[in-house]
N, C-alpha and C positions, 0 to 999 in steps of 0.2 A: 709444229708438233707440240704438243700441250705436256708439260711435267708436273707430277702427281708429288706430294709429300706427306707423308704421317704424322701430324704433329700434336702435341701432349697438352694437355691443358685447354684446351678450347671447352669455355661454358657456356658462353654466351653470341646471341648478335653484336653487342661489344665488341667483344672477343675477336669476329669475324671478318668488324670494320677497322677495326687498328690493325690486322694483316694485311686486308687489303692496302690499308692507303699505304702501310708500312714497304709491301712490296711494290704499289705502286709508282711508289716516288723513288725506289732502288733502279725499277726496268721500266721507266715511261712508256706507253702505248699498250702496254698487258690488260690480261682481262684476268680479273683473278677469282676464282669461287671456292668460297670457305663451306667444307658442309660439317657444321657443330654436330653434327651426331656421331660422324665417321671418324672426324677427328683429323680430316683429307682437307688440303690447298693444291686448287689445282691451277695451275697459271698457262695461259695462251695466249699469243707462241709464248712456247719456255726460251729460256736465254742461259745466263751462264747462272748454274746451277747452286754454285758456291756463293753467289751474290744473292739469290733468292734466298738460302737458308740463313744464311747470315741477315737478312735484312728483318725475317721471321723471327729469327731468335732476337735481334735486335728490340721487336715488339714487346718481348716477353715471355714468347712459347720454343717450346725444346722441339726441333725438329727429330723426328727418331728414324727413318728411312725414307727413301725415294717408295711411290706407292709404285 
């Protein structure tokens, strides 16, 4: 099952690729898609929740709710 996140700051493709590898390398094997307009990260499978947000905020962007 795939976990949705709200997050702040997203401007760019940039932006997009340093969350991904960012979560990437947190949950090895994820597939993660950033959509810069929505401001959504959504990763599959999701895993533990608090290690994705943190690994996001880790990147540089505020996660602000589960979507």
């Amino acid at each position: 099952m795939a976990e949705t996140f709200k997050v702040q700051e997203i401007h760019c493709q940039g932006c997009a690729r340093r969350i991904v590898e960012a979560v990437q390398t947190a949950q090895p094997g994820t597939v993660v898609a950033v959509d810069v307009e929505a401001g959504s990260v959504t990763v599959e499978p999701g895993g533990d929740r608090a290690v994705i947000a943190h690994a996001i905020e880790e990147a540089g962007y505020k996660v602000m709710e589960a979507a």
